[in-house]
C-alpha positions in Angstrom: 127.7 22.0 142.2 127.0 25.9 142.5 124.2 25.5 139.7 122.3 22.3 141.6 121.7 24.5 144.8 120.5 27.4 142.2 117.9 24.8 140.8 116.8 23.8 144.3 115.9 27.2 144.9 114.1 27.9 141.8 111.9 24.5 142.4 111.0 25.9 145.6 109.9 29.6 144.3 108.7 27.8 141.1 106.6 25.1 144.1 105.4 28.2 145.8 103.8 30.0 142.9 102.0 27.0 141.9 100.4 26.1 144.9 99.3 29.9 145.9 97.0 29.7 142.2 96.3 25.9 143.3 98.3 24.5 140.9 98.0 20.4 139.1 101.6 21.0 137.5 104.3 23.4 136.1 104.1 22.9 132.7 106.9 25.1 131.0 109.5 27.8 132.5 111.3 30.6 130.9 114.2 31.7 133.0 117.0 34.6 131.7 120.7 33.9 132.5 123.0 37.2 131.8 126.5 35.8 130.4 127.6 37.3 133.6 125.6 36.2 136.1 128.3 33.2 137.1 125.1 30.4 136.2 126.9 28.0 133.5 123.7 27.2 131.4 124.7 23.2 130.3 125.3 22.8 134.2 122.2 24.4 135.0 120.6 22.1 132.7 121.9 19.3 133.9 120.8 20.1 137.7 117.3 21.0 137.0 115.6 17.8 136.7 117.2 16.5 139.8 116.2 19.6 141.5 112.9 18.8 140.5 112.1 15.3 140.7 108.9 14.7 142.8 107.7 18.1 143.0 105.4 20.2 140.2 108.0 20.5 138.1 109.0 17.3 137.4 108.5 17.0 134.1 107.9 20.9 133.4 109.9 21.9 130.0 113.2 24.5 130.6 113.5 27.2 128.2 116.2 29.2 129.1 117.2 32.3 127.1 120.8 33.9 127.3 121.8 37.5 127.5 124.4 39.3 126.2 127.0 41.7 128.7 125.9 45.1 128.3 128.5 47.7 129.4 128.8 51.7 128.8 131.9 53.3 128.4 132.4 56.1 131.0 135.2 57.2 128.2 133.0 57.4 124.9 129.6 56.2 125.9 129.4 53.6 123.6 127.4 50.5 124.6 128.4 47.6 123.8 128.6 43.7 124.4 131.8 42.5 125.0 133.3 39.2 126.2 132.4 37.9 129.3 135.9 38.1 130.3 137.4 40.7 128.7 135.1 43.6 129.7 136.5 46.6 127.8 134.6 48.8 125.4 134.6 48.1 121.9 134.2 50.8 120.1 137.5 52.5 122.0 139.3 49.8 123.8 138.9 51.2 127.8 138.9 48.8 130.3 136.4 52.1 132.7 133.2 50.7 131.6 129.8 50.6 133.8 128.0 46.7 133.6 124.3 47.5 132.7 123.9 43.9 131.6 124.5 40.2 131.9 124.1 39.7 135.4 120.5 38.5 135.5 118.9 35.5 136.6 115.2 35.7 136.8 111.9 34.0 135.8 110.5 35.3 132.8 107.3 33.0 132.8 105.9 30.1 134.1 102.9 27.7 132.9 100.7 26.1 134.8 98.0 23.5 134.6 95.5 24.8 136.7 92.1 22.8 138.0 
């Protein structure tokens, strides 16, 4: 599963940051998945607390918050937020758009119980 090896990787980053500011815990974690970034959120999900079990964030609460796909028309200029799968403007229907969202994957913020 694409989304378990993405969640061991994050409990590492997530281990490292915790023990440079001498971290007890992760408490919380706010990551940002773009609709396009190929990360199926209820997978993702599902991973994370096996990815995490017996490190800081064991028992550390995943928020995870959802963007849209952002593209511009290199036709009309428009910007809008079309299907994942379907990435054509809306306002005109072209298929030549530029992705300028929806690819992310990032921390936002992390908690920590510090000493």
């Amino acid at each position: 599963m694409h989304e378990l090896s993405l969640a061991q990787g994050l409990v590492e980053q997530l281990e490292q940051a915790a023990s440079m500011q001498n971290a007890l815990r992760i408490d919380r974690i706010v990551l940002v998945i773009g609709k396009y970034s190929g990360v199926e959120r209820d997978a993702f999900e599902f991973a994370f607390p096996f990815a995490a079990e017996g490190t800081l964030a064991e028992n550390a609460v995943l928020e995870i918050e959802e963007l849209p796909v952002e593209v511009e028309c290199c036709q009309c200029k428009a910007v809008s937020h079309p299907e994942p799968t379907f990435l054509l403007c809306r306002a005109c229907g072209s298929n030549e758009v530029k992705l300028m969202g929806g690819r992310e994957f990032l921390v936002r913020s992390i908690e920590l119980e510090i000493p």
